[in-house]
N, C-alpha and C positions, 0 to 999 in steps of 0.2 A: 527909108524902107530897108528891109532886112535886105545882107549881102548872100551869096550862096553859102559860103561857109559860117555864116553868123549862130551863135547859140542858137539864138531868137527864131530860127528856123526848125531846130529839132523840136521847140517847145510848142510851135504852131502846130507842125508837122503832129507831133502826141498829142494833142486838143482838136482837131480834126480824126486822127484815126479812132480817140476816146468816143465822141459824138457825133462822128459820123457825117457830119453835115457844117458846112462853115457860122450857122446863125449861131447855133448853140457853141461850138468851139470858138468863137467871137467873145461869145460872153463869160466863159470860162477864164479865157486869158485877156478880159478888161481891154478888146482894143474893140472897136468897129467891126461891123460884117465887110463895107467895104475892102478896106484895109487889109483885114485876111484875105481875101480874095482874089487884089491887087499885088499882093504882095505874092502870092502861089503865081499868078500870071506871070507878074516880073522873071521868077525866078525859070518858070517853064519858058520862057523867051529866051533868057542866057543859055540855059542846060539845051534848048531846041530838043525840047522833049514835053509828053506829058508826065507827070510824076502822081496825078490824081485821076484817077478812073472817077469821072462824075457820070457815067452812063446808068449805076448800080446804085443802090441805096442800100445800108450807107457806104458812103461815099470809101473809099479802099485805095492804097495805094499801085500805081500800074509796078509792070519788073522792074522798069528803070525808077521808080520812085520810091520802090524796097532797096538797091541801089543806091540811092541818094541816103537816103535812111540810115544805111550802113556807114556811109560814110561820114555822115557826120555825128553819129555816135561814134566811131572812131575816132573822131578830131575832139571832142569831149575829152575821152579818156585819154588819148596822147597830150591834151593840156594841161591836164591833172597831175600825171606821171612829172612831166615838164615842172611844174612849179614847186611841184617835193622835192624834187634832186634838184631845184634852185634854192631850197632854203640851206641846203646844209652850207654856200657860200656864206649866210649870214653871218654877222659877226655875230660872239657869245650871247652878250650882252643884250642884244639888239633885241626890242619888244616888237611884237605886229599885233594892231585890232582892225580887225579885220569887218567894215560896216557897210551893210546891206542898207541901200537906199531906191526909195522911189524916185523914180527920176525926176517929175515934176516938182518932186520935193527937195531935192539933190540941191539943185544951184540954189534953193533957198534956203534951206536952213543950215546948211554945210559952215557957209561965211559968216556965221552967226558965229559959231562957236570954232570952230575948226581953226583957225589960224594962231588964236589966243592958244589952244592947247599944244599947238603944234610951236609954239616959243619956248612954252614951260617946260614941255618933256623931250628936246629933240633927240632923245633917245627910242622916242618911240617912233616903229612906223605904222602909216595910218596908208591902209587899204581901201577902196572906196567900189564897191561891187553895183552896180543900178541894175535892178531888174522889176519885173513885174512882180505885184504882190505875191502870187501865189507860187512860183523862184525863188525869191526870197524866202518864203517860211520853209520850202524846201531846206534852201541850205542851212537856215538856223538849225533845225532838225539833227541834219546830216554834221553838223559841227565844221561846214565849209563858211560861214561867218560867223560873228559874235553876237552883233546885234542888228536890230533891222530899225531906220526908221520909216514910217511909212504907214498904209492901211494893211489890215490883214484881208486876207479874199473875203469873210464872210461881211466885212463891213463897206468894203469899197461899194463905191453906187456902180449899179449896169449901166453898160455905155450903151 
């Protein structure tokens, strides 16, 4: 389950304020209604707060969960900043491909190929990003990965 400060929170958090309602923001970001659900509980148990006004349709975040909000779109962008001003340590030379994977698909086809290429070229590094489909197309977009493997959202099956 997501942690307080995990990505995977902001993105839940934007697929609930998108839709309003946890059924449809479930099926947006490919996990369980459950799942959403539990996971917002868990987190309003740590924070001992509410962060979602469900009194209201659609569903909207309370102060302290505009609050929360902020804050982790802050921690976004201070990681980003953070990993710019780590590359200039890189050596010259030094390659990064940078690959978007599904998770389920991650520990499988990664050891497939991944080790062989990581003999041949150890000049290169190899980044390994897991996220949900539609994160991932994000970042391909955004030029925050290379390539993705995995489903794209229009193909993935509803959970």
């Amino acid at each position: 389950m997501a942690q307080i400060n995990s990505p995977d929170m902001l993105n839940y958090l934007n697929a609930l304020l998108k839709h309003g309602n946890f059924t449809k923001a479930a099926k947006d970001l490919y996990i369980s209604q459950p799942y959403l659900t539990q996971t917002i509980q868990k987190i309003e148990q740590e924070l001992d707060v509410e962060i979602i006004n469900r009194r209201i349709t659609p569903l909207q975040l309370t102060e302290a969960g505009e609050l929360y909000y902020q804050y982790l779109n802050s921690l976004e962008v201070k990681q980003d900043q953070f990993r710019r001003q780590m590359t200039r340590f890189n050596t010259v030379n030094q390659k990064i491909i940078r690959i978007g994977v599904l998770p389920s698909l991650g520990t499988y086809l990664l050891p497939l190929f991944l080790p062989d290429f990581i003999a041949k070229h150890p000049e290169i590094t190899i980044e390994i990003h897991e996220a949900l489909p539609k994160v991932s197309q994000e970042r391909v977009i955004a030029g925050e990965i290379d390539f993705y493997l995995g489903q794209n959202p229009e193909t993935a099956p509803p959970i």
